[in-house]
MIMIKE-196813 format. One line per field, with one value per residue (C-alpha): chain; x, y, z. Coordinates in Angstrom, 3 decimals. Layout:
BEGIN
c = A/...
u = X/...
v = Y/...
w = Z/...
END
This chain:
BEGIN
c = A/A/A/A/A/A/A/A/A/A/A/A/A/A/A/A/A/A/A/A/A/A/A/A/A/A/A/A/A/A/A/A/A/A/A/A/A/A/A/A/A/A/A/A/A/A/A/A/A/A/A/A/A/A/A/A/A/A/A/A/A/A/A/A/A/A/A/A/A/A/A/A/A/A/A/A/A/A/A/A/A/A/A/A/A/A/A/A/A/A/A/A/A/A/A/A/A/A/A/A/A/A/A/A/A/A/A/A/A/A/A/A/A/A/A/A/A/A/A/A/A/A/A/A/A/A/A/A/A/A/A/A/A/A/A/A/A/A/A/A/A/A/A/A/A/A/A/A/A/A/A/A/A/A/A/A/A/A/A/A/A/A/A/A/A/A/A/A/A/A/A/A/A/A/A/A/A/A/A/A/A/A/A/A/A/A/A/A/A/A/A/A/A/A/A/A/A/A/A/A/A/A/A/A/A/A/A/A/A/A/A/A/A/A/A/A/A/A/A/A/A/A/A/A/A/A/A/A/A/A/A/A/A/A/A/A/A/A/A/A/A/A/A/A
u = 100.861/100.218/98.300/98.379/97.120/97.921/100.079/102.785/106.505/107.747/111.005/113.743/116.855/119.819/120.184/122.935/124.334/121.819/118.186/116.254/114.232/110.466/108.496/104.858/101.944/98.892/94.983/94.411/97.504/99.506/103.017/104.340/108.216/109.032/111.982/112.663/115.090/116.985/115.509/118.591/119.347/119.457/116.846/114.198/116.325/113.658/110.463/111.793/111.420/109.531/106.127/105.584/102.505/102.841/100.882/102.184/102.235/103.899/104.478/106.241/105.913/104.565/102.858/105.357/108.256/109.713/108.844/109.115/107.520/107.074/106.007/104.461/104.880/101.304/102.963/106.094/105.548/108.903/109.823/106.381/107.689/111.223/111.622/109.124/111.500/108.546/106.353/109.285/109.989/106.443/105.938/109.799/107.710/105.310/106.454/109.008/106.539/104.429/107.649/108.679/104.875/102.783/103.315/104.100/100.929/98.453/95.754/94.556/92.292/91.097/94.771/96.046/93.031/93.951/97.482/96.554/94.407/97.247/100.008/97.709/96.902/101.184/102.484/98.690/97.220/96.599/98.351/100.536/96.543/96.155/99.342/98.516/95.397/96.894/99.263/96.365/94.796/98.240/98.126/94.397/95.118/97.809/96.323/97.299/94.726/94.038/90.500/89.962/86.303/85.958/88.767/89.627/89.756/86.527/84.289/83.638/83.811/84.254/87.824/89.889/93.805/96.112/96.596/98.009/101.102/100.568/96.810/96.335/93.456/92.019/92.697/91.018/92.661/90.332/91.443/95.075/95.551/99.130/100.169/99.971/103.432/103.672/101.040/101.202/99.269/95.864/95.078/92.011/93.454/94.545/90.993/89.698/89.554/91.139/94.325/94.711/97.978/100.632/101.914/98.967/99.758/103.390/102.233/99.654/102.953/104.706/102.031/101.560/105.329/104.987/103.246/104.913/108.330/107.462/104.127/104.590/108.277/108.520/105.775/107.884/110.861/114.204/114.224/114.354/111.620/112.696/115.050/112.653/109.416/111.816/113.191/109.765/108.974/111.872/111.272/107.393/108.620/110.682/108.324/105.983/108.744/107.550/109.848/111.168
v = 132.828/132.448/130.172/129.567/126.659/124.412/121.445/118.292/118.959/115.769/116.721/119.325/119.614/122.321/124.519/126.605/128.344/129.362/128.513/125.126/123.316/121.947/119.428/120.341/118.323/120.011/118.764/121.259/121.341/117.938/117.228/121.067/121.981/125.556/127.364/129.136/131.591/131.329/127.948/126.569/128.805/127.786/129.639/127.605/124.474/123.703/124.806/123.217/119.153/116.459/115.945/119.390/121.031/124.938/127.548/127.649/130.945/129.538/131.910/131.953/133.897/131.655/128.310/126.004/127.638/126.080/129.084/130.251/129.202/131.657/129.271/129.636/126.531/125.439/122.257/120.582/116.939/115.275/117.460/116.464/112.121/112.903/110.869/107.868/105.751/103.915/107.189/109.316/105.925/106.124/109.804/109.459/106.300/108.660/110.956/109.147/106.994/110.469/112.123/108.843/107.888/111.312/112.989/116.665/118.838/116.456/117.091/114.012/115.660/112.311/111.018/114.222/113.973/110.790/111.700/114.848/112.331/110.048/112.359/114.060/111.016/110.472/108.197/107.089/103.714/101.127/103.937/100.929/99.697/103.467/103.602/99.850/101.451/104.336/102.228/100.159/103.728/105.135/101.857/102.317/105.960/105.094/102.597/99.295/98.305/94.998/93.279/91.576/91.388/87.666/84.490/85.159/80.993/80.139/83.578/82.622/85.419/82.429/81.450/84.578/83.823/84.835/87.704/86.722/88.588/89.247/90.464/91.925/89.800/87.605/83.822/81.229/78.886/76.202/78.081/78.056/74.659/73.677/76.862/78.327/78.923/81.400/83.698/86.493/86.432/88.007/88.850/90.247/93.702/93.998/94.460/97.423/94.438/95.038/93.410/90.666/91.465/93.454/90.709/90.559/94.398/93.419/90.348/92.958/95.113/92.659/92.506/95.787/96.009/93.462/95.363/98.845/97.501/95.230/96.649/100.490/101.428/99.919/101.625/105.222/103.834/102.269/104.371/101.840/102.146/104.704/102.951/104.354/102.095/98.960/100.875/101.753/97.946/96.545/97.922/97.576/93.728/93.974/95.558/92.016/90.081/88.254/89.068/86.454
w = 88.011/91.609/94.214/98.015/99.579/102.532/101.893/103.275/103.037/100.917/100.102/100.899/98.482/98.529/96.025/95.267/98.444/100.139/98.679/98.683/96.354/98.136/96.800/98.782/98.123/97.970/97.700/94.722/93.006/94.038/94.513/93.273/93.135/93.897/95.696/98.688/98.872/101.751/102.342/103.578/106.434/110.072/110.226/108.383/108.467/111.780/109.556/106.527/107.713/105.546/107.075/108.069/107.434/105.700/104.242/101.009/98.077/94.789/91.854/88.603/85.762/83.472/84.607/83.204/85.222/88.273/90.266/94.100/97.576/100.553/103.054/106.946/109.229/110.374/112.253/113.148/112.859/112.964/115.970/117.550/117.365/117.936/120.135/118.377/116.244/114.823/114.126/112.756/110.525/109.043/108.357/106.744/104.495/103.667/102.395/100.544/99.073/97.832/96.486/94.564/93.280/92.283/89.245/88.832/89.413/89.434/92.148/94.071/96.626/98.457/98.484/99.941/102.524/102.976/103.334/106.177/108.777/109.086/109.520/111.817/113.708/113.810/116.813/118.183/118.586/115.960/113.924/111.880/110.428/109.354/107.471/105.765/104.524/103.277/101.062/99.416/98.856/97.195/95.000/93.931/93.185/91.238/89.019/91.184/93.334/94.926/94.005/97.175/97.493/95.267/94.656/91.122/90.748/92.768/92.149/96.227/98.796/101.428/102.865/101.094/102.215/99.287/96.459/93.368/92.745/89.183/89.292/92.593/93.139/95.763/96.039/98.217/100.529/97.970/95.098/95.636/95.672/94.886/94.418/97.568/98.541/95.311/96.376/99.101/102.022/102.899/106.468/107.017/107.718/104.320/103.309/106.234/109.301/112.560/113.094/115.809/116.395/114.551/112.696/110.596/109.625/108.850/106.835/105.047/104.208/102.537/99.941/99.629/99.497/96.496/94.454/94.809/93.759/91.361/89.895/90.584/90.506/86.807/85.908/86.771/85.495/86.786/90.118/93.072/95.719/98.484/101.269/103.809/103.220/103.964/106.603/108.257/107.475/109.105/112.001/113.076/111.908/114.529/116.817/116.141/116.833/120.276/123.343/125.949
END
């Protein structure tokens, strides 16, 4: 068995003395696990960073084998934000997020496209609204996405300002009523709009935050979200936090 195809570095893990274990997502064959001998050199330990992009050749003798990776960098994109706390915070999210959420081998081509314009797009303007988007997307593709187009009380497209936390859907400052302060907020840019300002995106987060620990991480099991989505979260909060 054997295929090669471009793909994202998720995940790097030791194995044994000298080899590693990669965890490459692909558009045709999705998150795949494979190892690299002599992936934990000093040598590759540079090539071998979450986020990167490689040309990637896995084989195994039989398709349900773990099998190998030989693997050619194609870019560097933690060494390319070094020096961007924010940026280096989101591609860590991302990938995280992907490791965590996709199962084994299972393509999902506009995902993974997805996936490759905003890593590509790392570090640039407006790039927090990109990565907001990309989370409703990962919830959609993974069976959790957010109705937002009608209030689920009202049927009215008019005056949208909540989600319900239990259905995902879209709630009306007239449907809400009393029970406002148990929904979670709906900023335009939730739903595709230009932010205002970059508390809008964070206030966007914390739904979409909602719903991957408490609708998507039970669904895999009793595995915790990964620490660095709150981590990324924390700190473009703080970035919206007004100076002075």
């Amino acid at each position: 068995m054997e295929w090669r195809e471009d793909g994202i570095l998720l995940a790097v893990r030791r194995h044994g003395e000298s080899a590693a274990i990669l965890e490459v997502f692909t558009a045709g064959h999705g998150r795949h696990v494979g190892v690299v001998p002599g992936g934990a050199s000093r040598k590759m330990a540079p090539v071998l960073q979450p986020g990167a992009q490689l040309d990637a050749t896995w084989r195994a003798r039989l398709s349900e084998h773990i099998g190998s990776f030989r693997v050619e960098p194609r870019a560097s994109r933690a060494a390319d934000v070094m020096d961007d706390r924010l940026a280096l915070a989101g591609l860590g999210s991302v990938c995280a997020l992907l490791s965590f959420s996709l199962p084994e081998r299972a393509p999902y081509p506009a995902l993974y496209a997805r996936t490759l314009a905003l890593l590509d797009g790392l570090g640039a303007e407006r790039w927090a609204e990109a990565y907001l988007g990309w989370e409703v997307a990962l919830l959609s593709e993974m069976g959790f996405g957010l109705d937002l187009e009608r209030c689920v009380v009202t049927g009215s497209s008019e005056g949208l300002a909540y989600v319900s936390p239990r259905t995902g859907r879209a709630v009306s400052r007239e449907g809400a009523g009393e029970y406002a302060d148990r929904l979670l907020p709906f900023p335009p840019c939730l739903a595709g709009e230009p932010a205002r300002e970059l508390a809008d995106v964070v206030a966007a987060l914390r739904t979409t935050g909602h719903f991957l620990e408490s609708h998507l991480a039970p669904s895999l099991g009793d595995r915790p979200l990964p620490p660095a989505r709150a981590r990324f979260a924390d700190l473009l909060a703080r970035r919206a936090q007004p100076t002075g």
